[in-house]
C-alpha positions as CSV (number, residue, x, y, z in Angstrom):
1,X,-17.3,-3.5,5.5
2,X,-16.6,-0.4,7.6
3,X,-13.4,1.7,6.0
4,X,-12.1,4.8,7.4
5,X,-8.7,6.1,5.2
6,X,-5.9,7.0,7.4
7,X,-4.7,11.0,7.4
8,X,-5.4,13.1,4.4
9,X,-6.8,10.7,2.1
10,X,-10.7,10.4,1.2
11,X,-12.6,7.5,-0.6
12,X,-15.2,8.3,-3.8
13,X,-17.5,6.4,-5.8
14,X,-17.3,7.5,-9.0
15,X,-20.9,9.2,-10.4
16,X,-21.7,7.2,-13.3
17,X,-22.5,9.7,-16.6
18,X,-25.5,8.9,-18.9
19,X,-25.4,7.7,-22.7
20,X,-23.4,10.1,-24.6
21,X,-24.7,11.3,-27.7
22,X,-23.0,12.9,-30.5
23,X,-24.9,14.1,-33.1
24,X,-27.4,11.0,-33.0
25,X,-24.2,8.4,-33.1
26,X,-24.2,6.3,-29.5
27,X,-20.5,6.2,-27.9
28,X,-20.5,2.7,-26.6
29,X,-19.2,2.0,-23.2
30,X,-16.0,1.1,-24.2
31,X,-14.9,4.7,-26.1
32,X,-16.3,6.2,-22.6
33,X,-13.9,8.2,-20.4
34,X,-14.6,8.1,-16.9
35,X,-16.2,10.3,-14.9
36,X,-14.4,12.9,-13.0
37,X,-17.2,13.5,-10.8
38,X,-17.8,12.0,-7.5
39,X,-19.3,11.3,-4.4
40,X,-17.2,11.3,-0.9
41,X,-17.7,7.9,0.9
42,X,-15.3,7.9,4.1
43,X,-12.5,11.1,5.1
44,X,-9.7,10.2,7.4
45,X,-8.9,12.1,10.3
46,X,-6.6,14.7,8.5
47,X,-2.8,15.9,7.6
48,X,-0.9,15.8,11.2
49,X,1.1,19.0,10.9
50,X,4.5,19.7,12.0
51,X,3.2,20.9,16.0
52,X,1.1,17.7,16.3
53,X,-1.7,18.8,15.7
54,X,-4.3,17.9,13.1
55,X,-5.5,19.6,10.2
56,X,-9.2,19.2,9.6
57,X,-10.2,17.9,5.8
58,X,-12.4,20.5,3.5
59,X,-14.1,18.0,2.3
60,X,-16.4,15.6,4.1
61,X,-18.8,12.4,3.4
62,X,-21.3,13.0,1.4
63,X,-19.6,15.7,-0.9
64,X,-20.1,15.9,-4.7
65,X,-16.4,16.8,-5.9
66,X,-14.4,16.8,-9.2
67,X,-11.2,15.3,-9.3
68,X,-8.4,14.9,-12.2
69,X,-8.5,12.6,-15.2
70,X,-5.8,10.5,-13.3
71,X,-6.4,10.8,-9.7
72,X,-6.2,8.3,-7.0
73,X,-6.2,4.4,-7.0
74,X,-9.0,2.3,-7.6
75,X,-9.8,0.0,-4.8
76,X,-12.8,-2.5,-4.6
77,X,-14.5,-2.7,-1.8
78,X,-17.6,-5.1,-1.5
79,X,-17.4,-5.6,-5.1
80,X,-18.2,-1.9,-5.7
81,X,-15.6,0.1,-7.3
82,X,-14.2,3.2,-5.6
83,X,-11.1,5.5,-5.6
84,X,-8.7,6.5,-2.5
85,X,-7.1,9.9,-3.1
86,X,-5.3,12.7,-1.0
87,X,-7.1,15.7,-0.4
88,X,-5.1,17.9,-2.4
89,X,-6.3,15.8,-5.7
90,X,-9.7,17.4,-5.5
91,X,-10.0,20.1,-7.7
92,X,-13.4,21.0,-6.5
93,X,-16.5,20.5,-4.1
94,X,-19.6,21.4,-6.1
95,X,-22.6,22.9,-4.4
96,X,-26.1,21.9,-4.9
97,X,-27.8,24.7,-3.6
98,X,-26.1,26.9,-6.4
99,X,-24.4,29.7,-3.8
């Protein structure tokens, strides 16, 4: 299914963390908090300011970003899991080649 989020908002697919260990006991998946890391699916278009004009999105598909603890809804979409946010939830866009 082809998505595209309307103004501001962005989708993201959580990164999934691997098994935590803490000092040798395994946290089961349960006890897990969710990663606040993710990728950037889809962008839409971007905030239509007060001239009519739009205002392009930082952040575009493909972006590895960190988000809050409580940002965005989750939404299912093809029976994977992913969360639609506004722009302004991302705290940050990390960069792989370490600028």
């Amino acid at each position: 299914m082809k998505v595209r989020p309307l103004h501001d908002r962005i989708i993201v697919q959580r990164l999934e963390e691997g098994e935590q260990k803490i000092g040798g006991i395994i946290i089961p998946d349960t006890a897990k908090e969710k990663p606040q890391q993710g990728k950037v699916f889809a962008v839409g278009a971007g905030k239509v300011k007060e001239d009519g004009n739009r205002q392009p999105l930082d952040v575009k598909d493909g972006d590895t970003i960190l988000f809050g603890k409580y940002s965005g809804q989750e939404i299912k979409i093809d029976g994977e899991e992913y969360l639609i946010m506004r722009e302004d939830e991302v705290l940050a866009i990390l960069d792989s080649k370490g600028k």
